[in-house]
N, C-alpha and C positions, 0 to 999 in steps of 0.2 A: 183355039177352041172356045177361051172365055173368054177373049180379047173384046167383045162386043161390053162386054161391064167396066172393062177398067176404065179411071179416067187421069188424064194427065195435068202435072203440077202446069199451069202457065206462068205464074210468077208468087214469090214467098216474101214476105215481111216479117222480121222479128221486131213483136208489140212487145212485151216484155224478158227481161231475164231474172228469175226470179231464183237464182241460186239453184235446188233442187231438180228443175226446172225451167225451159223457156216457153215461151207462149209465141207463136205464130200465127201469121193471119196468112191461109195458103189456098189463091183461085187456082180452081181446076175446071175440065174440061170431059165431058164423055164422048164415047166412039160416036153415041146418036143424037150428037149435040147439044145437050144441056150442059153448061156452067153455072158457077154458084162458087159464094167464098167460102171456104170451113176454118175454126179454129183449131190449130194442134196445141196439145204437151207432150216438145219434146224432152225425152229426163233417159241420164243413163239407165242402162236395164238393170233390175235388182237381183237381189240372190234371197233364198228363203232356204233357210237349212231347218232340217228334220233329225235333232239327235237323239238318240235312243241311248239308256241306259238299263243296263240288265242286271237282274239284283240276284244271288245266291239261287232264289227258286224256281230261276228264270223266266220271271214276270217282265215287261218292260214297260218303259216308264220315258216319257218324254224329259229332254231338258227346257223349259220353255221358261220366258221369262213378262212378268206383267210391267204396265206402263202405262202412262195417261196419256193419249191421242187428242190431241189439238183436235184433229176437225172429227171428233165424233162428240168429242167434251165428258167422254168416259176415261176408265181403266179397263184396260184388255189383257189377256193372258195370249198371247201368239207364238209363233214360231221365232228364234232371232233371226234379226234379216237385218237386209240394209243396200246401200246402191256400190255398183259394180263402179270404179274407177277409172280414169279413161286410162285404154292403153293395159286393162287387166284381166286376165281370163277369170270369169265367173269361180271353178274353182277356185282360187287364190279369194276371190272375193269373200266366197263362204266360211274359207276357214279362216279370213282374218275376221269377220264379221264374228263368230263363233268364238274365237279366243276373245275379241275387245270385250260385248258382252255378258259373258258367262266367266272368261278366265279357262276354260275347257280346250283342249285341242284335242280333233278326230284323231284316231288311227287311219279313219277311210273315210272317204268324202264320193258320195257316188250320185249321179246327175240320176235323178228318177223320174222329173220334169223338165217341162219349155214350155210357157204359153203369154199370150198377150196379154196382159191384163182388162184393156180397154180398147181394142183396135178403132173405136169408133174417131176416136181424137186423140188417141194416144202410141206414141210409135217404141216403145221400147216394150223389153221382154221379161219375162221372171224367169229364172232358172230355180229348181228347188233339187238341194241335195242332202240325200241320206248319210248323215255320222255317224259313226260307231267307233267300239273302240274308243272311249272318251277318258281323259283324263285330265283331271285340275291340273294346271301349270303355273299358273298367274291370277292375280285378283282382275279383277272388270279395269277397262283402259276405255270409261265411257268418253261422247265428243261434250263440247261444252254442253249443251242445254239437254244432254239425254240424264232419265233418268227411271232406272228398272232395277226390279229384283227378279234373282233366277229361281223360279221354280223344280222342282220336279214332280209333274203329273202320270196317275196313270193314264193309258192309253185309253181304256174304256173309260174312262173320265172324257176325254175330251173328245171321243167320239158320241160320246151319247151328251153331252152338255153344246157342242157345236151351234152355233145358232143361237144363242141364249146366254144372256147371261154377262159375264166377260168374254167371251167364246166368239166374239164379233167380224174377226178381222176376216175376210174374202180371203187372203193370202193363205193363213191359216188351212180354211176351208180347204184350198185345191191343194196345198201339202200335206194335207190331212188325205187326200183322194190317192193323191198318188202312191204314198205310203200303205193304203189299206185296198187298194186297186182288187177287180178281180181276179181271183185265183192267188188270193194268200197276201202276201207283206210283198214288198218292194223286189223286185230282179238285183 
């Protein structure tokens, strides 16, 4: 039916490996004959978790935590996230991304997104999942060069600051979307 847009890899070269990601250089081919080279990043898919904490008056309240982003050259206030592992289902990813850190482990960890982040040049996925159910177990288990403190925001905080501010990160954004989707809070 769409067969007439797709076009086919003819051959791939990986230009660099940049840890995080690889970079490739990959000619393709269309159904009505145009070729052309593109550059991909390939990078495992990520995970963007969304943990809520609910207080006595039953307000809730994000856990999120701030950090200085290399390529914005700011501090952001985001969701905790991080890259899926090879060989690891995205849940698993979430909630060890959540415990490293916050120190926090869900009670429930629930998938309330999937999307591409960049399909244009980039081939991997974001899963974002809803936690609840939270409770401290352990202090932060950051990697060498991370370094973040865990907030907790209200929720109309960060929907109405979105876009502005610390409030920067795309990822945020779409877990932000899916958690407040039409017709109420998350499924």
């Amino acid at each position: 039916m769409d067969d007439h847009l797709k076009w086919q890899e003819t051959e791939a070269k990986l230009i660099e490996d940049c840890t995080i990601f690889e970079l490739y250089e990959s000619k393709r081919e269309s159904k009505s004959g145009l070729s052309g080279t593109f550059y991909l990043l390939k990078s495992r898919d990520w995970v963007n978790i969304v943990p809520v904490l609910t207080d006595s008056r039953g307000e809730e309240r994000f856990l999120m935590v701030k950090q200085y982003r290399q390529g914005a050259d700011k501090l952001t206030i985001e969701f905790p996230a991080g890259l899926v592992e090879k060989d690891e289902h995205p849940e698993k990813a979430a909630g060890r991304e959540l415990l490293e850190e916050t120190g926090f482990r869900a009670g429930t960890l629930q998938l309330i997104g999937k999307i591409m982040p960049n399909p244009a040049f980039m081939t991997n996925c974001c899963y974002t999942y809803l936690a609840r159910d939270l409770r401290k177990v352990d202090d932060q288990n950051l990697d060498d060069l991370e370094q973040l403190e865990v907030l907790e925001v209200p929720v109309h905080e960060v929907a109405s600051k979105i876009g502005r501010g610390c409030y920067l990160n795309s990822m945020t954004l779409i877990a932000l979307h899916w958690y407040l989707r039409p017709g109420g809070k998350a499924p």
